[in-house]
C-alpha positions as CSV (number, residue, x, y, z in Angstrom):
1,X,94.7,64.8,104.8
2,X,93.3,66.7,101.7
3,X,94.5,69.6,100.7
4,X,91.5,72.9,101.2
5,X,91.7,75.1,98.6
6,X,91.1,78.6,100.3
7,X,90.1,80.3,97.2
8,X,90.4,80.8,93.6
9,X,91.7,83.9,91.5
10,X,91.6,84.9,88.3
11,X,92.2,88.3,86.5
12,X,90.3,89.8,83.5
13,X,91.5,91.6,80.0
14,X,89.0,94.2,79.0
15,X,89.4,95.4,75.1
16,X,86.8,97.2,73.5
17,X,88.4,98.8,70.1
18,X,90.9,96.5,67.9
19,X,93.9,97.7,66.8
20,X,92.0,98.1,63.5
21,X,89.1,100.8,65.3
22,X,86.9,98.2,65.2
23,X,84.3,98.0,68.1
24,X,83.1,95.0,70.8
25,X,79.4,96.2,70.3
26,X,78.5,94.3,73.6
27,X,81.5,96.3,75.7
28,X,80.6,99.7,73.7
29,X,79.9,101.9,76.2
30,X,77.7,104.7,75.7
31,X,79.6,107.9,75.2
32,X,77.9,111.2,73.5
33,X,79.3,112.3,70.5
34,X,80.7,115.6,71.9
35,X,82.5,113.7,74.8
36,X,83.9,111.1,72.2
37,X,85.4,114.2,70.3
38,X,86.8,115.7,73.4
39,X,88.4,112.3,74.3
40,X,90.3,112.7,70.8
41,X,91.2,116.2,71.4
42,X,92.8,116.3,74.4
43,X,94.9,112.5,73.2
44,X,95.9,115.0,69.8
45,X,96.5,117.8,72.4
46,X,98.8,115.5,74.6
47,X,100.7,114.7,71.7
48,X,101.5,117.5,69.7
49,X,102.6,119.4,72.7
50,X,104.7,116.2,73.8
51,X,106.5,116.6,70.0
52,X,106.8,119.9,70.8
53,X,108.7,119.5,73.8
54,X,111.1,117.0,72.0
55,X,112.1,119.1,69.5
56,X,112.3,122.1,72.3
57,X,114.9,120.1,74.1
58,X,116.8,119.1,70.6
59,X,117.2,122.3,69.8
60,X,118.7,123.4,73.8
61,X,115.6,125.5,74.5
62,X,114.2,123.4,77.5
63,X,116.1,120.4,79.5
64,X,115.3,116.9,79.7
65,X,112.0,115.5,79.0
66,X,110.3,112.7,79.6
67,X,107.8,111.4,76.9
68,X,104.8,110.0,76.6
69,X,103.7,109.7,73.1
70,X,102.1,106.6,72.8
71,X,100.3,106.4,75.9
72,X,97.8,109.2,75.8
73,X,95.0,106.9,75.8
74,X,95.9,105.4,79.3
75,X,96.3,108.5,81.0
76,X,94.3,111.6,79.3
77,X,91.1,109.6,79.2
78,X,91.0,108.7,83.1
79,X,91.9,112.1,83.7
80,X,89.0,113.1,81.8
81,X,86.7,110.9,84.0
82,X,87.7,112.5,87.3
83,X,85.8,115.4,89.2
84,X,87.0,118.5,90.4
85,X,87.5,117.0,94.0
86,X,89.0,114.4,93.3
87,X,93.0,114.7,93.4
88,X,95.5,113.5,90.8
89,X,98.9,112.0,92.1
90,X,101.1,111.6,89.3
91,X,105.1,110.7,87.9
92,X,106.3,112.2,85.2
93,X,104.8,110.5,82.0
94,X,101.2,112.0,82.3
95,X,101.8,115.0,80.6
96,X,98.2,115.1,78.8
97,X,96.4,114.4,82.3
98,X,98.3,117.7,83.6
99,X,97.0,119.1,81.2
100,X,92.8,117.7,81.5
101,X,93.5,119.2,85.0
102,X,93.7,122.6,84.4
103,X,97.9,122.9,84.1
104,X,99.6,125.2,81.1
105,X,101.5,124.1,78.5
106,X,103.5,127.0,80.0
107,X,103.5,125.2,83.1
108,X,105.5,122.5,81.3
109,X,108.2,124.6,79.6
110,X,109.2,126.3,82.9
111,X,109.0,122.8,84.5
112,X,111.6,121.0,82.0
113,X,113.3,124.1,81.7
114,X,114.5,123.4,85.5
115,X,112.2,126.1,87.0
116,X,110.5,124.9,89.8
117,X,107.2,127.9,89.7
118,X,106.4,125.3,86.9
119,X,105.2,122.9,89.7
120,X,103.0,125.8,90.5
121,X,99.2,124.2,90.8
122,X,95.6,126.1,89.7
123,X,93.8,126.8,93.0
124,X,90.6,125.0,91.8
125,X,92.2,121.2,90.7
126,X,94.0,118.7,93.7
127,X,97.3,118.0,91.9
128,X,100.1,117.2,93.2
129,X,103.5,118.1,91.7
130,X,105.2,115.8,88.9
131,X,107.0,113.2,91.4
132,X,110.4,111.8,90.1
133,X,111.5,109.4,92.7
134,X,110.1,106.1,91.2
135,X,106.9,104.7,92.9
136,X,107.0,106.8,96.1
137,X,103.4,108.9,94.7
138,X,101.4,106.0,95.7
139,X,102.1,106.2,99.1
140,X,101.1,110.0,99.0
141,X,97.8,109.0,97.1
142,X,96.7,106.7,99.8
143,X,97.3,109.3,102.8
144,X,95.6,111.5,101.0
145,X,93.1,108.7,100.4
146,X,92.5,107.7,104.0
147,X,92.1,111.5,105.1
148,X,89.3,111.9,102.6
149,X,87.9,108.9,103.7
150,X,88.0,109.9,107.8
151,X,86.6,113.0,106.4
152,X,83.9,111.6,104.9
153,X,84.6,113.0,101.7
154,X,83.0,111.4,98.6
155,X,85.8,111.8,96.4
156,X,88.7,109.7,94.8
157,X,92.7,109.5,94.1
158,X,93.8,109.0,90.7
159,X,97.6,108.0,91.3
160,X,99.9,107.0,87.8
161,X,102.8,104.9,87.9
162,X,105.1,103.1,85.3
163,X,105.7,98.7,85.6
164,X,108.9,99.6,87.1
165,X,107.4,101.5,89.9
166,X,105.6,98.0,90.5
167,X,109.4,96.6,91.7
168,X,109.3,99.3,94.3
169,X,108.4,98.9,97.9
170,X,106.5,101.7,98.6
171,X,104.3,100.5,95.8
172,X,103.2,97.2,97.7
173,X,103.2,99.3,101.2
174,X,100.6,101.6,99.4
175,X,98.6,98.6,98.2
176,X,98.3,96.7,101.7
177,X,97.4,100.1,103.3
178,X,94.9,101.1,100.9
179,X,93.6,97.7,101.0
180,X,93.0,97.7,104.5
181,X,92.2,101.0,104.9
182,X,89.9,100.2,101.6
183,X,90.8,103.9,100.8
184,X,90.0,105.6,98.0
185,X,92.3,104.8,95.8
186,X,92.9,104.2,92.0
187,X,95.8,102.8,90.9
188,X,97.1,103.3,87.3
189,X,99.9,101.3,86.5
190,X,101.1,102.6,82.4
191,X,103.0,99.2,81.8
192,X,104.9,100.9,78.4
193,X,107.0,97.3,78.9
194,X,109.9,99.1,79.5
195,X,111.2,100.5,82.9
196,X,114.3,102.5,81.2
197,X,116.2,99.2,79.7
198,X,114.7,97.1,81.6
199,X,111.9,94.5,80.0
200,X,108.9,93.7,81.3
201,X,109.8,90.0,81.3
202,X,112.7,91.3,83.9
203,X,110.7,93.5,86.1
204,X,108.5,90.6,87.5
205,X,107.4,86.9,86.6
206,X,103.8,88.1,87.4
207,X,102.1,86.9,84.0
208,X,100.5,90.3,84.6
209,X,100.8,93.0,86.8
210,X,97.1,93.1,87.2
211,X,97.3,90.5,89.5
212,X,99.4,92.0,92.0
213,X,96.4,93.3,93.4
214,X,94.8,90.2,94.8
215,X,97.8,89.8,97.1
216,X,96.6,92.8,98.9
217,X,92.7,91.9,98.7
218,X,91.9,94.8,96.1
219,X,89.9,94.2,92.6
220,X,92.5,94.4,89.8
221,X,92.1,94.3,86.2
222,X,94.3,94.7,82.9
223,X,93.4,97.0,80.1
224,X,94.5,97.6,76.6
225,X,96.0,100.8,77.8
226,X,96.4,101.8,73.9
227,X,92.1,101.5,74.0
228,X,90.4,104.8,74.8
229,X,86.9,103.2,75.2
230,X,88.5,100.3,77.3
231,X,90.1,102.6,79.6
232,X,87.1,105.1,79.7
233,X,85.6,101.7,81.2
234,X,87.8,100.5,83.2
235,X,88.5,104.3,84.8
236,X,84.9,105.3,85.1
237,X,84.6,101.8,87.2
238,X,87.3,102.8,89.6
239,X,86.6,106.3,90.0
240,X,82.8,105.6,91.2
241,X,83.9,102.2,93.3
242,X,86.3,104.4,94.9
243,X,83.7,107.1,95.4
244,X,80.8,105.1,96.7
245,X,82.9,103.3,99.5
246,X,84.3,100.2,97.6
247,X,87.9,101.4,98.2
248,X,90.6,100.6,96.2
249,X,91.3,99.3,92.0
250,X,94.2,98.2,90.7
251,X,94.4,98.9,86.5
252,X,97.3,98.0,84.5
253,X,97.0,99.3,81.1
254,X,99.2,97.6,78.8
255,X,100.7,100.6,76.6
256,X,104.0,101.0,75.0
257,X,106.5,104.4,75.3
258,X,107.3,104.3,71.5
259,X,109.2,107.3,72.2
260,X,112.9,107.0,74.7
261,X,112.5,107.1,78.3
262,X,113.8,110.1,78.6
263,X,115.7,113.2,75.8
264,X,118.8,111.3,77.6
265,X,118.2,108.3,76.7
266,X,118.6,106.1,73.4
267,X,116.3,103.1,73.0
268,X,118.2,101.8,70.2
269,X,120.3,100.3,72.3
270,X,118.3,97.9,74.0
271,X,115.1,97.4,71.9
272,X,114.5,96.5,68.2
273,X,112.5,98.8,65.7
274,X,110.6,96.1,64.5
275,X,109.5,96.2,68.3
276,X,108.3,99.8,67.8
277,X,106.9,99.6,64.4
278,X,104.8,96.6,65.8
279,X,103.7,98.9,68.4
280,X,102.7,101.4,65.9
281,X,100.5,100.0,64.4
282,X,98.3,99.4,68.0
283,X,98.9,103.4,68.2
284,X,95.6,105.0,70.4
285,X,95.1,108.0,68.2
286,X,95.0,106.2,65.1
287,X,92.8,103.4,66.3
288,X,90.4,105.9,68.1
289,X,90.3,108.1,64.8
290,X,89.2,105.3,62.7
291,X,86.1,104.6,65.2
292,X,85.3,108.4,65.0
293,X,84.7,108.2,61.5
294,X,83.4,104.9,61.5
295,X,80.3,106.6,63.2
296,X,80.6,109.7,61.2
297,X,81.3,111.8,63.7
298,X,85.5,113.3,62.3
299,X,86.7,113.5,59.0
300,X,89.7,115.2,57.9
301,X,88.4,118.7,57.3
302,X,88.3,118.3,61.4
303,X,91.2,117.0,61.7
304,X,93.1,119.4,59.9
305,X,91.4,122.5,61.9
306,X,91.9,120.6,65.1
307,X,96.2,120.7,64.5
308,X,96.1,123.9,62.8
309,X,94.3,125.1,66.2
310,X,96.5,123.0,68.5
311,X,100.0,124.0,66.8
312,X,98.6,127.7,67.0
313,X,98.2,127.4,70.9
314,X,101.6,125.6,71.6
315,X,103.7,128.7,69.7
316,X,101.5,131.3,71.4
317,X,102.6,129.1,74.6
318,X,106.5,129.0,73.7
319,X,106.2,132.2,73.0
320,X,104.8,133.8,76.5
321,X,107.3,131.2,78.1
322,X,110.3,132.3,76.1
323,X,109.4,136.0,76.7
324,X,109.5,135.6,80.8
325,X,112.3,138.1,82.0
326,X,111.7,138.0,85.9
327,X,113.2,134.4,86.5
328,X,116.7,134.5,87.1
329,X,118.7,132.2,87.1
330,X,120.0,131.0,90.7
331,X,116.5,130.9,91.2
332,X,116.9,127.3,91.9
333,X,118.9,128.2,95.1
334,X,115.4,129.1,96.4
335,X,114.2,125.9,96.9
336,X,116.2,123.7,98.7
337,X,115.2,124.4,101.7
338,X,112.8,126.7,103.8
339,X,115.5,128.6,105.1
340,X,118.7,129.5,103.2
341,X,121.6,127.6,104.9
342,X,125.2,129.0,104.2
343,X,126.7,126.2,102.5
344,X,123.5,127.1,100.0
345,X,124.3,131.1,99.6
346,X,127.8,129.9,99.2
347,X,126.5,127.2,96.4
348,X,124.7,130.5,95.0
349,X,127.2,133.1,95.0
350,X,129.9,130.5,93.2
351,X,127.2,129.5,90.6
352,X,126.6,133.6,89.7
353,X,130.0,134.4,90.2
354,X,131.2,131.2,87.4
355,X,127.6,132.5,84.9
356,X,129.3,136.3,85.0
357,X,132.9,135.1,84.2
358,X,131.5,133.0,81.8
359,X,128.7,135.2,79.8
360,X,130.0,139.0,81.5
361,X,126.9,139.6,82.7
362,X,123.7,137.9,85.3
């Protein structure tokens, strides 16, 4: 008896600007100038206060930080495409996005600084707090998803996650129920290569991750995540599929973290800097500026009043964070739980009682 083939899959690659900023003139998509400058502000923005937080946490004046330089094209730009009622469910490598949505720099500082008023929301965006626990967000981005959807809402969920989140269960959970649900869900997988240590080539045998998608009967594509215009695209696709009724995307945009994983963490240990140097040269901002003034529209006069304005706005913001008095210290104690067991109080007194031994004062 023959064998019936039930059906046939395939997955596309969308790139639209080389590594060299030069342009598919048949994928260009039609972009103003003013948003096209915008897109490159908020990528610069992203990454000068990312470098800022670096050296903030070199020097012992904030905690650990996750980075994201490198990947400001796959996650500021899609950011940029979404409305005010749509909500954002993110990890902790979307630092720029936070930032599109309305959140402080200040925000930030208080955040990696181990305050937790840093997860503190503006009223007017639907963001959820930076999640840590590896893939679990998407599960929160398709409840979400299906409420707005019984609702009748006409709005979408943007959720991020890393290609190490894509090993997690509650990432294939949230798939199948946004699938069958066909909630309104975008997923945004930032495959930087690396989860921590581990390679891409270790995480899955999935030639891409893209395809992941048609397991759970959703469209999925790969981007070159490191491709603003790409992943305008591919974003602004999503978002209005999601919006209109056509439930859920999978995206993987293929990025790189060319910074480490984490202020704890040294990548020379497990990757090669001919690795990084290659990725370099595929760098988003770079790429994008070229384009810009390929059509005339950035030059460097621009470029040097866009950092000069940026760096000013990042020490103003170090400064109002550095300047906070009213947080003290066991502040932390304060959000454990609703109530305040006593095991807790007695955690609390015993840290204050250690800080005054140890400085002679609270």
């Amino acid at each position: 008896m023959p064998i019936k083939e039930i059906e046939d899959f395939t997955i596309s690659y969308m790139q639209v600007l080389d590594e060299n900023g030069k342009v598919d003139k048949e994928l260009e998509p039609k972009i103003s100038a003013t948003e096209l400058i915008d897109m490159y502000r908020w990528m610069i923005r992203a990454r000068e206060v990312d470098q800022r937080l670096i050296n903030l946490q070199r020097q012992g004046r904030i905690g650990t930080v996750g980075p994201s330089t490198g990947q400001e094209a796959a996650h500021v730009i899609p950011a940029l495409l979404m409305k005010d009622n749509d909500w954002f469910v993110g990890a902790f490598r979307e630092a720029g996005a936070r930032l599109v949505r309305g959140e402080s720099i200040v925000q930030a500082l208080l955040f990696y600084n181990g305050f937790e008023e840093g997860n503190k929301k503006p009223e007017n965006y639907r963001t959820l707090p930076i999640s840590i626990i590896v893939g679990s967000q998407t599960l929160h981005a398709v409840g979400i998803g299906y409420a707005m959807k019984y609702r009748g809402d006409d709005a979408a969920v943007l959720t991020f996650m890393g290609d190490g989140a894509t090993s997690e269960g509650d990432f294939h959970e949230a798939m199948n129920f946004a699938g069958v649900w066909q909630a309104p869900v975008v997923f945004l997988c930032q495959n930087n290569q690396w989860a921590i240590s581990l390679p891409r080539h270790k995480q899955t045998k999935s030639e891409t991750i893209a395809q992941k998608a048609i397991a759970y009967g959703i469209p999925g594509i790969q981007v070159d995540g490191n491709d603003p215009l790409a992943m305008h695209v591919a974003a602004e696709e999503a978002l209005k599929r999601a919006r209109n009724g056509g439930g859920p995307t999978l995206i993987e945009a293929v990025t790189y973290r060319l910074m480490m994983h984490t202020t704890a963490d040294d990548p020379k240990k497990y990757r090669t800097e001919d690795e990084v140097e290659g990725w370099k040269k595929k760098d988003p901002i770079i790429r994008f500026k070229k384009y810009l003034a390929s059509k005339k529209i950035w030059d460097a006069k621009k470029e040097e009043a866009l950092q000069t304005e940026i760096k000013a706005e990042i020490d103003v913001a170090v400064k109002e964070f550095e300047d906070i008095k009213d947080l003290p210290p066991e502040i932390c104690f304060d959000h454990v739980f609703s109530t305040k067991p006593d095991d807790i109080e007695e955690q609390r007194q015993e840290f204050l009682d250690r800080l005054r031994k140890e400085t002679g004062n609270v």
